[in-house]
C-alpha positions as CSV (number, residue, x, y, z in Angstrom):
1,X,114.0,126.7,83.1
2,X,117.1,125.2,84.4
3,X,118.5,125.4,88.4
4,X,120.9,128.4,88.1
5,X,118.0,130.1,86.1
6,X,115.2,129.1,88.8
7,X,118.2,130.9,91.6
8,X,118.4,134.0,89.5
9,X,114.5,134.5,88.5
10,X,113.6,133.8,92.3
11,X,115.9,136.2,94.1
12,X,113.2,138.3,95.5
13,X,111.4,135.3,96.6
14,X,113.8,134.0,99.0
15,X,114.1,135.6,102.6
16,X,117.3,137.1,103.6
17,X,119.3,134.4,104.5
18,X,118.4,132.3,101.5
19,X,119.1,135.6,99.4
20,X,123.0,135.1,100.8
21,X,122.7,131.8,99.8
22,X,121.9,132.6,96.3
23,X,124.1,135.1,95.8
24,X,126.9,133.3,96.3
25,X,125.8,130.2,94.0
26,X,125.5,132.8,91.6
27,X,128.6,134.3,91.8
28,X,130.6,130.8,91.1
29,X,128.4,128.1,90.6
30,X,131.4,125.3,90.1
31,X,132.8,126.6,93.4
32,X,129.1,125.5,95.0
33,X,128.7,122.1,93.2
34,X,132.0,120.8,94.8
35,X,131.2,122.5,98.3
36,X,129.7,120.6,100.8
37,X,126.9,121.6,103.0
38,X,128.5,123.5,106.0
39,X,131.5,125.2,103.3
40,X,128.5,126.5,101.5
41,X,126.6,127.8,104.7
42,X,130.2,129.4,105.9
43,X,130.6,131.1,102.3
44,X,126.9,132.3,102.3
45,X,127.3,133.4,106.1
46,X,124.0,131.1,107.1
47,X,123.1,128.1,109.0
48,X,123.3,124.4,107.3
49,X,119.6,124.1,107.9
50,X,119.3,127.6,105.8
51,X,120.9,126.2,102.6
52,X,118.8,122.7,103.1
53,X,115.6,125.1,102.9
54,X,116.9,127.2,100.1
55,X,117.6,123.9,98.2
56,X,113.9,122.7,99.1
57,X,112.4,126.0,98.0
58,X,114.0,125.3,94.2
59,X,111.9,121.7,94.3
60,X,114.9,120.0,95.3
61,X,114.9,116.7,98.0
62,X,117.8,118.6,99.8
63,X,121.4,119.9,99.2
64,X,122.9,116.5,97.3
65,X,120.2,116.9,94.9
66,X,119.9,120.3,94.3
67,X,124.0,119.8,93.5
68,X,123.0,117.4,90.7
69,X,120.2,119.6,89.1
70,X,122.9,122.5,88.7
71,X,125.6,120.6,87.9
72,X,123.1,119.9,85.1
73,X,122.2,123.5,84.6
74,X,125.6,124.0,83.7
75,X,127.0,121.5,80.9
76,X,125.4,118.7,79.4
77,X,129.1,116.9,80.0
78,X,130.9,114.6,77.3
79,X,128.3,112.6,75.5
80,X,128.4,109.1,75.9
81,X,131.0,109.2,79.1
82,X,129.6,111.9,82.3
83,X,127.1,114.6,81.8
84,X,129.8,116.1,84.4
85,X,132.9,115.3,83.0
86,X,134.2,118.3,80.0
87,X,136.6,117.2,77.4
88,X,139.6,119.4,79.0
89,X,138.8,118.3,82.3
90,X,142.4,117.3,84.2
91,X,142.7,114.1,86.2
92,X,142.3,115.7,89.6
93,X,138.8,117.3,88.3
94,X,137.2,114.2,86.5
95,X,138.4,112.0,89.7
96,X,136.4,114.7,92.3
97,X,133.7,114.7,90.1
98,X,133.0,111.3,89.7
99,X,133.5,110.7,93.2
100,X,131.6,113.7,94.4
101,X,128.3,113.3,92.0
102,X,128.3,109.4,92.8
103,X,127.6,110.4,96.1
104,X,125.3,112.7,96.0
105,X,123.6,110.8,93.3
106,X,123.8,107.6,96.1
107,X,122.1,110.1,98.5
108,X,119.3,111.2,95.9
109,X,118.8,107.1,95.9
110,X,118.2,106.7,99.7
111,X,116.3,109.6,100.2
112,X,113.7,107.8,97.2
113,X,113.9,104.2,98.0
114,X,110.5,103.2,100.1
115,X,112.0,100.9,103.0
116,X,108.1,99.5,103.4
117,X,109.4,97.4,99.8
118,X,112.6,96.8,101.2
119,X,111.0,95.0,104.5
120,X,108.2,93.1,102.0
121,X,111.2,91.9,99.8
122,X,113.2,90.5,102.6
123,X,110.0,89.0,103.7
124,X,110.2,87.4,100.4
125,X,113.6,86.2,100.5
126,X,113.8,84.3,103.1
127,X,110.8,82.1,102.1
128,X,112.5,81.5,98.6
129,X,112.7,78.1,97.8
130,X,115.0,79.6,94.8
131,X,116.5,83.0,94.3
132,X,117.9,83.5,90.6
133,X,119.2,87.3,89.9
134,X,118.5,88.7,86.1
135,X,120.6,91.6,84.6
136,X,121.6,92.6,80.9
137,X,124.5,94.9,80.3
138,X,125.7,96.9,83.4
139,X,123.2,94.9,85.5
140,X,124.5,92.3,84.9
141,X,127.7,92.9,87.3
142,X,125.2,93.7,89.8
143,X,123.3,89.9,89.1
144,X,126.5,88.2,89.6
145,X,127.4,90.3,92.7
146,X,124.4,89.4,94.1
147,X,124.6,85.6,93.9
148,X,128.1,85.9,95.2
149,X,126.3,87.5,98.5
150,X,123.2,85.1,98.5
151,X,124.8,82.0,97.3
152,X,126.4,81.7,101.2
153,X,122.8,82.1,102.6
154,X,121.9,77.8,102.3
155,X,119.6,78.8,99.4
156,X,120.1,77.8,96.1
157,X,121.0,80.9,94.2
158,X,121.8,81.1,90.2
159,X,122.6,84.4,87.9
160,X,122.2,84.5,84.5
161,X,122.7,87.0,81.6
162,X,121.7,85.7,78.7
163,X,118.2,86.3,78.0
164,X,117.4,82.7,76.3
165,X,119.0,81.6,79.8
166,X,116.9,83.9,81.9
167,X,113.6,83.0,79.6
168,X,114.0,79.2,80.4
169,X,114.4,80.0,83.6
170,X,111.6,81.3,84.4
171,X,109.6,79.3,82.5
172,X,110.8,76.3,84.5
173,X,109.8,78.5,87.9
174,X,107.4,77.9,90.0
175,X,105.2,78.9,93.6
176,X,108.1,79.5,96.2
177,X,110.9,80.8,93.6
178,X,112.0,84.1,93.2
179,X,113.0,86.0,90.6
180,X,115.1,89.7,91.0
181,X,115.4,91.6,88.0
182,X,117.9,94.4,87.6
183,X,117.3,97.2,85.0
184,X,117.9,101.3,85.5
185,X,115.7,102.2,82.9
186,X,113.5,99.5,83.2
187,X,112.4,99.8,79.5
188,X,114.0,96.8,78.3
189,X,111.9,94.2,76.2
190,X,113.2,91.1,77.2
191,X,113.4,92.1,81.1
192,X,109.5,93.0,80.7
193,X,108.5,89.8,78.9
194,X,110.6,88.0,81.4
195,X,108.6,89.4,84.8
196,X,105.3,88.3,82.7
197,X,106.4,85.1,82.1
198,X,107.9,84.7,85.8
199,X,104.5,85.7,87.2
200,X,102.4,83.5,84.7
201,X,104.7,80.2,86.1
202,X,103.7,81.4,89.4
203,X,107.4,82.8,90.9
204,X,107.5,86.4,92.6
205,X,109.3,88.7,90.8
206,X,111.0,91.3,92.6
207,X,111.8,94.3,90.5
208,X,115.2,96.9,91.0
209,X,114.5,99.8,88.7
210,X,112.9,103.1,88.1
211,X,109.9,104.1,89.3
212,X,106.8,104.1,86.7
213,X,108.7,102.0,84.0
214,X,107.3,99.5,82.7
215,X,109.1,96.7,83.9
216,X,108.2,98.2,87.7
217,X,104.4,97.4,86.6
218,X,105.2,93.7,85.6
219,X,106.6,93.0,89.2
220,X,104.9,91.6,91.9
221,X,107.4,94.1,94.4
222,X,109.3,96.4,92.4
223,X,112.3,98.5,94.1
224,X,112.2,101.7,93.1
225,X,114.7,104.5,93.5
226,X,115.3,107.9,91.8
227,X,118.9,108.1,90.2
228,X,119.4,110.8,88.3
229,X,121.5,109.1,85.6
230,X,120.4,109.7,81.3
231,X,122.1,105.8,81.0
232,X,120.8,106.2,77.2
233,X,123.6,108.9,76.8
234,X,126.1,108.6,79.2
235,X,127.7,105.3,80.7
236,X,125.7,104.1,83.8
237,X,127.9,104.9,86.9
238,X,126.3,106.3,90.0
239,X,122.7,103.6,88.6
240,X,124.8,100.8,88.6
241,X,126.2,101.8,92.0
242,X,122.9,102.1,93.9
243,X,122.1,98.8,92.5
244,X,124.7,97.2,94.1
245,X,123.9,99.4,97.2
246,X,120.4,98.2,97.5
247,X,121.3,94.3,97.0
248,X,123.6,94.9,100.0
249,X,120.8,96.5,102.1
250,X,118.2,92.9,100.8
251,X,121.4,90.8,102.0
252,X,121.6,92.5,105.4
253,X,118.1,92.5,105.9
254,X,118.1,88.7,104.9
255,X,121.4,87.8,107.5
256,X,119.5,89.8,109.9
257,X,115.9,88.2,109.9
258,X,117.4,84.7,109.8
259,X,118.9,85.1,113.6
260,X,121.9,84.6,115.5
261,X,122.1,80.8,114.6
262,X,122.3,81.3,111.4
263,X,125.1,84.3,111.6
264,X,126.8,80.9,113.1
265,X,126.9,79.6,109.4
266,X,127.8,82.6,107.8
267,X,130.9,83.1,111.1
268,X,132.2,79.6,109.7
269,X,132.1,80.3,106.2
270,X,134.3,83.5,106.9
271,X,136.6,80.8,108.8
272,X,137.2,79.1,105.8
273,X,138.4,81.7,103.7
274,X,140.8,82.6,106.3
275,X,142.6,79.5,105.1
276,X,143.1,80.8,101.6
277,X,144.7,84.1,102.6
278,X,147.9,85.1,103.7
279,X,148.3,86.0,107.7
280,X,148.4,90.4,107.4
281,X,150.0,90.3,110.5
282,X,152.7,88.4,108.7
283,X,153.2,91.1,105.6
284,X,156.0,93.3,106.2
């Protein structure tokens, strides 16, 4: 049973106030996808907190999801480009849906991810001898925006993605190096066999993926998040951008444990880059 059909079959269920709720969902469900919170709550004549239990009550974490799962309900999107992008969709609606279901899909993300790992992989981090970052296909932008963020923190940092590059890697890895692999689906073969060889040549492998894949079991610390993306039928979007999301939040918490001396280093690399930039105050 899909969302819209869980809202109708559940009607009598819901208490007043989550009745109004429904009701108007029902009577335009596009016009509630691209609503936020408080336009919803003024539309159904309720409270905010209201529609966040109404969501709830359908098995959803909370308003951005429960968007997502009727979006969902709805179309299945164009195959192989955004379950909710349609064919005939105009300019101005495939721009506010991207944007609008990348952020609730981001919100989906934070409301999963277990900040417990987050603190244990920073821990990790910043006792690295080595860091190298792993990613095939869409990863793989992620990989190379990561070393461009860690390469600046005075620990050698390398990318790769090519797996016979990644594979000798690791087997030349050892006690104190790190290895961060990047998947989504975590189901891909050579990022699997990669975290087993890591491990074997003694390196921690810190794993950003989904949770219960199997590459999540090969890690020593895998990253979980929920993103509710099907990247085996449409192109990875809102996935690639939690990724990136997440290696921002290990970065932070990585500049942040190191101290104030060393935001010093990181104030004079800035510094330098001034010099290869043209004064804004200057630009007409």
């Amino acid at each position: 049973m899909n969302t819209l059909e869980k809202v109708q079959k559940s009607l009598t269920h819901f208490s007043k106030s989550e009745r109004k709720v429904a009701e108007v969902i029902l009577a335009s469900p596009q016009t509630a996808i691209h609503s936020s919170i408080a336009t919803l709550a003024k539309m159904a004549d309720v409270s905010e907190p209201t529609v966040n239990r109404f969501c709830r009550r359908l098995d959803t974490k909370g308003f951005p999801d429960f968007k997502l799962h009727l979006a969902q309900s709805l179309a299945n999107g164009t195959p192989y480009v955004s379950r909710h992008v349609e064919e005939d969709d105009t300019p101005d609606a495939y721009t506010t849906k991207i944007f609008e279901s990348s952020m609730a899909s981001l919100d989906v993300a934070r409301q999963s991810i277990d900040t417990s790992a987050i603190n244990k992989a920073v821990d990790i981090l910043t006792q690295a001898k080595k860091i190298s970052f792993f990613g095939l296909g869409a990863s793989a932008s992620v990989a190379h925006d990561a070393q461009n963020k860690f390469f600046r923190f005075n620990v050698p940092v390398i990318c790769f993605d090519d797996v016979l590059m990644q594979r000798m890697s690791c087997i030349n890895s050892g006690e104190g190096d790190v290895i961060v692999l990047i998947s989504h689906t975590g189901r891909t073969k050579s990022m699997i066999d990669i975290a087993r060889i890591a491990r074997e040549n003694g390196a921690a492998v810190i794993g950003i993926t989904t949770q219960n894949s199997p590459l999540s079991s090969e890690c020593t610390l895998p990253i979980t998040m929920e993103v509710p993306e099907d990247t085996d039928m449409y192109l990875p979007m809102a996935s690639r951008l939690a990724q990136l999301v997440v290696i921002d939040v290990l970065a932070t918490g990585f500049t942040l444990r190191r101290g104030p001396r060393f935001r010093e280093s990181l104030k004079r690399v800035k510094e330098v880059l001034k010099e290869s930039r043209i004064d804004k105050d200057t630009i007409l």
